[in-house]
C-alpha positions in Angstrom: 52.8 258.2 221.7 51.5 259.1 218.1 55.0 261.0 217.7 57.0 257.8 219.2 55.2 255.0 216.9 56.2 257.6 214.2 59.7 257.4 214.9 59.9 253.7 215.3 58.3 253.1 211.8 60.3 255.5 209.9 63.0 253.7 211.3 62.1 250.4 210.3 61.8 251.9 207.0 65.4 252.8 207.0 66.9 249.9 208.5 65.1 248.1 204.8 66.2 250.5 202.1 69.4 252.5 204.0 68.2 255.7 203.8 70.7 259.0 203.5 73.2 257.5 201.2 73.2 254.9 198.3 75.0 251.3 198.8 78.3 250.6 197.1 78.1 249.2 193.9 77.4 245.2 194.0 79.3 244.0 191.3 78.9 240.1 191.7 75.8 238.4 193.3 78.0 236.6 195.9 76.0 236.6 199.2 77.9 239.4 201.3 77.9 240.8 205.0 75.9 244.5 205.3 77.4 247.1 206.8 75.1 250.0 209.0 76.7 253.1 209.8 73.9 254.8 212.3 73.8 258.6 212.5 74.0 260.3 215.7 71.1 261.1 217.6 72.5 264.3 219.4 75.0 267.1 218.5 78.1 264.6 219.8 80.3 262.4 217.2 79.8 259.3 217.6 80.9 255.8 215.9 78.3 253.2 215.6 78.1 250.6 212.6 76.2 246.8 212.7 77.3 244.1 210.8 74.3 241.5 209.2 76.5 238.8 207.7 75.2 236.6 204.9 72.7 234.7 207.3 71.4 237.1 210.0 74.0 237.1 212.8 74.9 240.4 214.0 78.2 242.2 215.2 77.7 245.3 216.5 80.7 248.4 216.3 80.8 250.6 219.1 77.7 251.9 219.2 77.9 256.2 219.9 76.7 257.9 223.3 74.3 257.5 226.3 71.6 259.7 224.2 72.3 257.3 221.1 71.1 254.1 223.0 67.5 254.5 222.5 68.1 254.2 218.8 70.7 251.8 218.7 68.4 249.8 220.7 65.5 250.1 218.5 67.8 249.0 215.4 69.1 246.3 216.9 65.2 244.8 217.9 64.2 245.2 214.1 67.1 242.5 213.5 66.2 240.1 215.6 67.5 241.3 219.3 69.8 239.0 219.5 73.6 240.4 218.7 76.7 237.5 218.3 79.6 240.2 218.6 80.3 243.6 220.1 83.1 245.1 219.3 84.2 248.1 221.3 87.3 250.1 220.1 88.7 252.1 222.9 87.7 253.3 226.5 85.9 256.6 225.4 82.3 257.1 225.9 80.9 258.6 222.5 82.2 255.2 221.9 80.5 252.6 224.6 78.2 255.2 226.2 75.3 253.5 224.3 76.1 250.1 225.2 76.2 251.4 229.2 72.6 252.9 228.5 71.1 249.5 226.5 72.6 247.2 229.4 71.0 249.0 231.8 67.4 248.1 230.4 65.5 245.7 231.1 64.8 244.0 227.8 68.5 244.7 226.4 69.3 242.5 223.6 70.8 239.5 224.1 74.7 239.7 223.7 76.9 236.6 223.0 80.3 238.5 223.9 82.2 241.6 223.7 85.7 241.5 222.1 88.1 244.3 223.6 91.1 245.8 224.5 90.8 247.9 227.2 92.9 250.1 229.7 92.6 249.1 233.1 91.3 251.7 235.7 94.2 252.6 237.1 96.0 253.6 233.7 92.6 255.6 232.4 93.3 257.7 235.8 96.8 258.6 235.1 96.5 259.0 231.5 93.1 260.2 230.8 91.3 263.6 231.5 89.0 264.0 234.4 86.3 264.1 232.2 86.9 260.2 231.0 87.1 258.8 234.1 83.3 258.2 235.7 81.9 257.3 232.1 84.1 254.1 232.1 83.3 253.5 235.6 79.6 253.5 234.9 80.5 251.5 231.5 82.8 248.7 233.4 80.5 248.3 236.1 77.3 248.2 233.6 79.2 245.2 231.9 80.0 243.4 234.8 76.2 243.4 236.3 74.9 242.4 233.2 77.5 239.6 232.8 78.5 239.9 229.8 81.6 238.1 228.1 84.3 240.2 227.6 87.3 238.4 225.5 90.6 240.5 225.6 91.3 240.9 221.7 95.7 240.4 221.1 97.3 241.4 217.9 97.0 238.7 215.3 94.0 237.6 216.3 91.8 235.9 213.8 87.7 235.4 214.3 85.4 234.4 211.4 81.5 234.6 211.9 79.3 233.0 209.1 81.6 233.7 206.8 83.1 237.4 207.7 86.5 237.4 208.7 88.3 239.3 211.2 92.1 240.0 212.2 93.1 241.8 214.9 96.8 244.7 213.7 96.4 246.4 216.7 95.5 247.0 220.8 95.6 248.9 223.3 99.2 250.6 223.4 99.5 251.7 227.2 103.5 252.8 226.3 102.1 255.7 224.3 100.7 258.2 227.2 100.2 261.4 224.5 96.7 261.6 223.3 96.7 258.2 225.7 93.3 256.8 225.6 92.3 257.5 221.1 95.7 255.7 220.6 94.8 252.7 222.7 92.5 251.8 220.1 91.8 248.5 218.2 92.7 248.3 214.7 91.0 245.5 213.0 90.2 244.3 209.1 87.2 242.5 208.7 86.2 240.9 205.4 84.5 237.9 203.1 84.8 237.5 199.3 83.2 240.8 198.1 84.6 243.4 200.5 86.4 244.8 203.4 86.6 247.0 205.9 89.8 248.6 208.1 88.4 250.1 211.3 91.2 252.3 212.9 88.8 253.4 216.0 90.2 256.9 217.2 93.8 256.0 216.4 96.1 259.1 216.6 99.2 259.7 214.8 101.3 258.0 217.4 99.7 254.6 217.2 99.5 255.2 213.4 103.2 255.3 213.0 103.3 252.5 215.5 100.7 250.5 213.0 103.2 251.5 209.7 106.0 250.4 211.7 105.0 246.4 212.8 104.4 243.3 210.9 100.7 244.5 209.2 101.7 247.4 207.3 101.4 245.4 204.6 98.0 244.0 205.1 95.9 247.4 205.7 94.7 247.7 202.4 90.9 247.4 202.0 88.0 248.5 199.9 86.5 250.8 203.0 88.5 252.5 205.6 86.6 254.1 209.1 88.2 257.5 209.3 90.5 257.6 212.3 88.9 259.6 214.9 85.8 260.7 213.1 88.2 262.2 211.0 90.7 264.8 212.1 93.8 264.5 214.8 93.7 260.8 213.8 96.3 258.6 212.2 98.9 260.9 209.6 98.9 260.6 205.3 101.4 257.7 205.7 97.9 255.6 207.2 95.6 255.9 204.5 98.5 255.9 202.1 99.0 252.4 202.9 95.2 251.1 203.1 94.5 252.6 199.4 90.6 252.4 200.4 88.1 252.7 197.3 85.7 254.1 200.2 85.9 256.4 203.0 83.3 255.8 206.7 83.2 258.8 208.2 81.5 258.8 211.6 81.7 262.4 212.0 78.6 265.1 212.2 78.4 268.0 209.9 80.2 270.7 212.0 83.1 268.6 212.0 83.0 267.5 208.8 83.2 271.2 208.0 85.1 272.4 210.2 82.7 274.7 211.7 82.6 275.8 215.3 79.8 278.2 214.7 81.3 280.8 211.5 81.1 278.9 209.1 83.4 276.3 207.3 86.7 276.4 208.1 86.3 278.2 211.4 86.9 275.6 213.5 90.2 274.1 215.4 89.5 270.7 213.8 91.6 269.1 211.0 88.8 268.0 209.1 89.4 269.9 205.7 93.2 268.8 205.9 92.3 265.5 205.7 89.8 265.7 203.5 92.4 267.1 200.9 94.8 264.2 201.7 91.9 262.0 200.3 91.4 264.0 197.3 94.7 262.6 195.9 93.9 258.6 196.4 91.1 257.0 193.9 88.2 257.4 196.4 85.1 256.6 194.7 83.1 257.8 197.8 82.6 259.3 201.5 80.1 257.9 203.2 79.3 260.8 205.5 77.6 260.3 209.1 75.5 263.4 208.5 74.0 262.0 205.3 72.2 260.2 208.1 71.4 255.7 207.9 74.0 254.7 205.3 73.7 250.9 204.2 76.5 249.0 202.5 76.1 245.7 201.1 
């Protein structure tokens, strides 16, 4: 117990100062939206990031794995409980497996909605691997006994919530059946005055070119970008290319970042490092690295 109350405080501690890596640079003193990205809580990759806007309602990204939902849970009680938004960006479970364990609690947070664009059962069956299909069963039937809201996110969609604003480039893309379920993805921009932020889910190179090649090519560019599939075997050059980002999310653990499948860096079949050195020719300022553990942005 000694050991749990432990935990709890330390991270109450971090959810105040953002522990593991500095925040941006603040530049004017215009009231902004913060940005979490939570660090995994077992050897998995994982995406999880929650949005405070300017006047305490929450939005929640993802959220990581089963063995994450503890800590997500935890988080989320030190804001309040009470989330407006959860966003879920494609039908794998490092993804929504958190979200299956929270709903299946008794004192899970209140959720106003989730926003989505997911494959259907039958479609995960044909095009996914065995090993996808009984996490999203257990996630699909987790939302439906807990009642939750789902709204089906459409390309062009536009959302604002106290003041951070949304649009919606890309869903689910059930034509494109290689790497099926990581390029079903959402692509969305969310942003206010001071900053904003492309998430591009696990997008692969398919739905990437399919992104480049539709009417929003020419509104990717933000100030952050989340790293396409933590990272490696995401979307191509071309991608970040376009979005110019000042700032890099990487929700990607230290192996990967690395490239390290046990001897060392580089010794892995990952194409972490590759990307890495597409980056090193754009004007990033910074990588905000998953393993550098809570990183807060404001």
């Amino acid at each position: 117990m000694d050991r749990l109350k432990t935990a709890w405080f330390g991270l109450l501690l971090a959810l105040l100062a953002g522990t593991g890596c500095a925040t941006a640079p603040r530049g004017s003193q215009t009231a902004t939206f913060t940005l979490w990205q939570l660090p995994n809580q077992t050897h998995s990759q994982i995406m999880s990031y929650v949005i405070r806007t300017a006047h305490g309602r929450i939005i929640v990204i993802d959220g990581g794995t089963t063995g994450d939902g503890p800590y997500l849970k935890g988080f989320l009680a030190a804001l309040g409980g009470v989330v407006d938004t959860w966003i879920m960006s494609h039908a794998h479970d490092d993804h929504f497996g958190a979200l299956t364990a929270i709903l299946a609690t008794p004192d899970a947070p209140a959720i106003g909605r989730m926003y989505a664009s997911l494959p259907d059962m039958d479609w995960l069956r044909k095009y996914g691997y065995e090993q996808d299909i009984k996490p999203y069963e257990q996630f699909l039937a987790a939302v439906d006994k807990a009642g939750l809201k789902v709204v089906e996110a459409k390309v062009g969609d536009t959302f604002e919530i106290d003041g951070v604003r949304t649009e919606v480039f890309g869903v689910r893309n059930p034509e494109i059946t290689k790497n099926a379920i990581n390029n079903s993805s959402m692509v969305w921009r969310m942003w206010d005055e001071r900053k904003s932020v492309l998430f591009l889910g696990d997008l692969g190179e398919e739905g990437g070119c399919k992104l480049l090649a539709s009417p929003y090519a020419n509104r990717l560019r933000a100030d952050y970008v989340q790293m396409a599939h933590h990272g490696q075997n995401g979307v191509d050059e071309d991608v970040y290319r376009a979005i110019q980002p000042r700032y890099c999310l990487w929700p990607t653990p230290l192996w990967l970042w690395d490239n390290d499948k046990g001897q060392g860096k580089g010794s892995g079949p990952w194409k972490t490092l590759e990307v890495r050195a597409w980056l090193d020719k754009l004007p990033i300022e910074r990588h905000y690295v998953m393993t550098e553990g809570l990183c807060r942005i404001d």
